[in-house]
LOGUZA-328456 format. One record per residue (C-alpha): x, y, z; residue number from 1; residue in one letter. Coordinates in nm, 4 decimals. Each point is the difference from the previous one (the first is absolute). Layout:
<atoms>
+----------+----------+----------+------+--------+
:     east :    north :       up : roke : kolkol :
+----------+----------+----------+------+--------+
:        X :        Y :        Z :  NUM :      A :
...
+----------+----------+----------+------+--------+
</atoms>
This chain:
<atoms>
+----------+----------+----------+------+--------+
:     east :    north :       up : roke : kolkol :
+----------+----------+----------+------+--------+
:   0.0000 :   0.0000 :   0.0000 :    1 :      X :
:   0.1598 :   0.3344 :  -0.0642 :    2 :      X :
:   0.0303 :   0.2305 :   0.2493 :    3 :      X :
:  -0.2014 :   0.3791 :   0.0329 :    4 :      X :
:   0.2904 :   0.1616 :  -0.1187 :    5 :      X :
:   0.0208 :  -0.2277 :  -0.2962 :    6 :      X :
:  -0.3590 :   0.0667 :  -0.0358 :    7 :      X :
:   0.0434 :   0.3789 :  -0.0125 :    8 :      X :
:   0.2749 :   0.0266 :  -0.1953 :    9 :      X :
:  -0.1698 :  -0.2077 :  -0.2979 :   10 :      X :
:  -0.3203 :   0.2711 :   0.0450 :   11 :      X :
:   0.1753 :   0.2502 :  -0.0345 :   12 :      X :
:   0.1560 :  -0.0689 :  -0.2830 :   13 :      X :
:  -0.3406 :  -0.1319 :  -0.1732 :   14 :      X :
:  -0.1426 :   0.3806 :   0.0604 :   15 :      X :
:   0.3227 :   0.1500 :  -0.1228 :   16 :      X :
:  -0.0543 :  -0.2154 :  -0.3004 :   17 :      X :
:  -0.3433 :   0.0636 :  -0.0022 :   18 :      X :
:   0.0290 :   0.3865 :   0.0783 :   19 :      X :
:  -0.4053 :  -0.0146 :   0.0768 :   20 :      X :
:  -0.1980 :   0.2732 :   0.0353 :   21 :      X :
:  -0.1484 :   0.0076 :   0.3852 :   22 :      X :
:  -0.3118 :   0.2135 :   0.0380 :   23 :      X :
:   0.0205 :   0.1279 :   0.3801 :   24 :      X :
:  -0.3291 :   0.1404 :   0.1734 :   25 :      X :
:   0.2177 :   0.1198 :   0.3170 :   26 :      X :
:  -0.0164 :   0.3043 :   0.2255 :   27 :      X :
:   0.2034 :   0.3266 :  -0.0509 :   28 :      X :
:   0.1999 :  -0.1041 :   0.2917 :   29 :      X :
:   0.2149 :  -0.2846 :  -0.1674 :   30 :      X :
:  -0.0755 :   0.0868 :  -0.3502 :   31 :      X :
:   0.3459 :   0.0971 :  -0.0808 :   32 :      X :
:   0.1547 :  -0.2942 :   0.2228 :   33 :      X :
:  -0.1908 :  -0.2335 :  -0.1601 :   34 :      X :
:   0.0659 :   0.1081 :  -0.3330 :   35 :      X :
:   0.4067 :   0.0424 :   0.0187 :   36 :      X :
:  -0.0246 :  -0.3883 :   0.1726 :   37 :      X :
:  -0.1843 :  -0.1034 :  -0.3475 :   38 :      X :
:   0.2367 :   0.1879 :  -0.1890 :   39 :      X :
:   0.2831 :  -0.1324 :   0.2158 :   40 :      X :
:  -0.1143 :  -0.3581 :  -0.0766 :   41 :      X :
:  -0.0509 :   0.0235 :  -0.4311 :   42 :      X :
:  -0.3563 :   0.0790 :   0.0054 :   43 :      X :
:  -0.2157 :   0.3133 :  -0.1367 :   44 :      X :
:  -0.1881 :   0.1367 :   0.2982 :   45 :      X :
:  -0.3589 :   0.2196 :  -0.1243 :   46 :      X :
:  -0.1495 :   0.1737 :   0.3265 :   47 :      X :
:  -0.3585 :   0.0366 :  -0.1832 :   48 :      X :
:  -0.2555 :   0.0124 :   0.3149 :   49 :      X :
:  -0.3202 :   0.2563 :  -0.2454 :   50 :      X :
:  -0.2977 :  -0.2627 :  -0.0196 :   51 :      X :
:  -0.0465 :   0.1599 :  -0.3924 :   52 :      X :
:   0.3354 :  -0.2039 :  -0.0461 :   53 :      X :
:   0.0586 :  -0.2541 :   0.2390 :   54 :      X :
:  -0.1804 :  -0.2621 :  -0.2580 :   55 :      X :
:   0.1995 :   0.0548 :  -0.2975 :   56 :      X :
:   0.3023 :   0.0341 :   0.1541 :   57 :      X :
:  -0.0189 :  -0.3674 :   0.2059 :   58 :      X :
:  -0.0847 :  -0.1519 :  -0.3360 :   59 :      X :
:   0.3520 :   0.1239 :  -0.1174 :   60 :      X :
:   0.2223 :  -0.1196 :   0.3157 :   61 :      X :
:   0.1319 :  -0.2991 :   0.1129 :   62 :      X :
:  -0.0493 :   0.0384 :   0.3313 :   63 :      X :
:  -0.2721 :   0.2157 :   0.2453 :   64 :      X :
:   0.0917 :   0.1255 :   0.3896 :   65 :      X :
:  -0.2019 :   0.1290 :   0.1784 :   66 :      X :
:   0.0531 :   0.1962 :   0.3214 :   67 :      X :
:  -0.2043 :  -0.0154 :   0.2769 :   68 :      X :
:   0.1881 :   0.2283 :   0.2308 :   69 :      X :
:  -0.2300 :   0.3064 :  -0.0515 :   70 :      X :
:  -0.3227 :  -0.0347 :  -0.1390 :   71 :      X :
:  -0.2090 :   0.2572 :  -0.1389 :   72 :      X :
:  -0.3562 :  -0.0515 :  -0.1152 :   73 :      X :
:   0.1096 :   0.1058 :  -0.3553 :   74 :      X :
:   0.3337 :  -0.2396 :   0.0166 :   75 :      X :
:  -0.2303 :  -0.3252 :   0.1069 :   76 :      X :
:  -0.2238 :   0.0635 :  -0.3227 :   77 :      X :
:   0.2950 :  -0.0124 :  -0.1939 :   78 :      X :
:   0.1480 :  -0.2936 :   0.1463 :   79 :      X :
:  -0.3012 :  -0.1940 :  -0.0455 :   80 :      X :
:  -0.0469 :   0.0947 :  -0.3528 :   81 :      X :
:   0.3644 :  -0.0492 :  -0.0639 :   82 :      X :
:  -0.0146 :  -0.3862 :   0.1739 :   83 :      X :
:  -0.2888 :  -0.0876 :  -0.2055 :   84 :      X :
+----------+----------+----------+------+--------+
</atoms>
C-alpha cells in the first residue's frame, strides 16, 4: 500500500497535469488564500459566487468548493444552484 505522501505527491502531479479549472463559492476572508494555494498547486482558481453565473460557470470547471464559513442568504442561493 503506498503511503499518504505517496498518495499526495501522485495528486498533485495529476492536477498539475490536469491544470483544472476549480470554481470556488468561498468568503472574502480566504478568497485570496485559497486562490494562491490553487495556483500554488497547477490549478485555475475562478472565485464566481453572483447566482446569474454560478450555473454556467460550474458546468465549465472541474471541480466546485464551497465555503461554509460565512453564509449570507444571497451566498446559500448560489451554492445551491451551483451544487445542482
Amino acid at each position: 500500500m503506498k503511503s499518504l505522501s505517496e498518495k499526495a505527491a501522485r495528486n498533485l502531479a495529476a492536477i498539475r497535469k490536469k491544470k483544472p479549472l476549480i470554481h470556488n463559492i468561498t468568503n472574502y476572508v480566504v478568497m485570496n488564500y485559497t486562490a494562491n494555494a490553487l495556483l500554488a498547486m497547477g490549478a485555475s482558481p475562478v472565485m464566481a459566487h453572483a447566482s446569474n453565473e454560478v450555473e454556467e460557470m460550474v458546468s465549465f470547471a472541474g471541480a466546485l468548493v464551497l465555503n461554509i464559513g460565512t453564509l449570507t442568504d444571497t451566498w446559500i442561493a448560489s451554492m445551491i444552484k451551483a451544487g445542482k
